[in-house]
N, C-alpha and C positions, 0 to 999 in steps of 0.2 A: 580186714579185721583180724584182730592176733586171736589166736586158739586162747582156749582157757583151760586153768591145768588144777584141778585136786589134789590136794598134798595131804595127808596122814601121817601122823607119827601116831604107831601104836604100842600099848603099853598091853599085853597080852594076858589077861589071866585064865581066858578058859578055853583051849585050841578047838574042841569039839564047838563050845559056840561060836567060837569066828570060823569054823565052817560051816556050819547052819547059817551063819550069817550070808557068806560067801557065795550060796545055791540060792540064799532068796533074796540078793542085791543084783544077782545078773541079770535077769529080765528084763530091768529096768535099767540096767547099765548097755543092755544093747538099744531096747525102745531109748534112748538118749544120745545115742553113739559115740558111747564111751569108748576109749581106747588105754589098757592098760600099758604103762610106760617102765614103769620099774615097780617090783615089791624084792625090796632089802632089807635084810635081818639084821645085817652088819655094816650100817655107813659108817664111811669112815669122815670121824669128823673131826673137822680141821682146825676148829677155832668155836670158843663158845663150851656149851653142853645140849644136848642130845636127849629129846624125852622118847622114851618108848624103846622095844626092842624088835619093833617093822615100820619102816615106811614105802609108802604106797604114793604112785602118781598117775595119776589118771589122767589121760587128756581128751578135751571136752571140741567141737567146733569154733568155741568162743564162751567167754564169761558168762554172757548170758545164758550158753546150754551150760556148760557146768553147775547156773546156778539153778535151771530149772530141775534138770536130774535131780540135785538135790531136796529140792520142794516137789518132785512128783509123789504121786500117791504111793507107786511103787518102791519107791527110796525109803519114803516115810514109814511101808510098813516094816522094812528089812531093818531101819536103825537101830527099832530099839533091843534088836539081839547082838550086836556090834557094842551098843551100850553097855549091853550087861555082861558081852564078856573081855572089854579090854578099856582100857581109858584113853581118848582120842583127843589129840588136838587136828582139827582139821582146819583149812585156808581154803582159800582160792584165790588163783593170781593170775594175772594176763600175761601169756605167752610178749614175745617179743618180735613186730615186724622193721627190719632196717628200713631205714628211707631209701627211696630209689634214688639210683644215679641219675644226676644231670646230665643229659645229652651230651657224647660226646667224652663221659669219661667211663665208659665199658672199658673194664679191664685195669681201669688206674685204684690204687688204695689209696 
């Protein structure tokens, strides 16, 4: 089963409340077994445009834990000060597991 991963772009306007946020998302980000992966102030983006000025990736056991963390009660009550101090687009996306090799080709690309 591929991991599941939480993406954030944040558009930041009040640092004191994404740290209030930040102290009361973690509880529930460990009861979920969240794993922070990157928080970037400065992606460098290669193509397209870029909302927000932090993204965050979290990684979850699989889609479905990343989606429960996000419907626990715990998440639920931490949102709405994330809400009020930055403007978020957030996803969820399924990690990526390769297909095993067939027998016999260990080692061949």
């Amino acid at each position: 089963m591929p991991k599941g991963y939480v993406i954030m772009t944040e558009a930041i306007r009040d640092e004191e409340g994404m740290a209030a946020y930040g102290k009361a998302s973690a509880a529930s980000m460990v009861e979920g077994g969240a794993r922070v992966r990157a928080v970037d102030p400065c992606p460098q983006v290669l193509e397209g445009e870029w909302h927000g000025d932090r993204t965050v990736v979290v990684e979850f056991a699989s889609v479905e834990a990343a989606r429960a963390w996000y419907e626990s009660a715990g998440y639920q009550e931490a949102r709405p000060l994330r809400q009020a101090a930055a403007v978020t687009n957030a996803v969820i996306v399924a990690g990526f597991d390769p297909p095993a090799r067939a027998p016999g080709q260990e080692g061949t690309r």
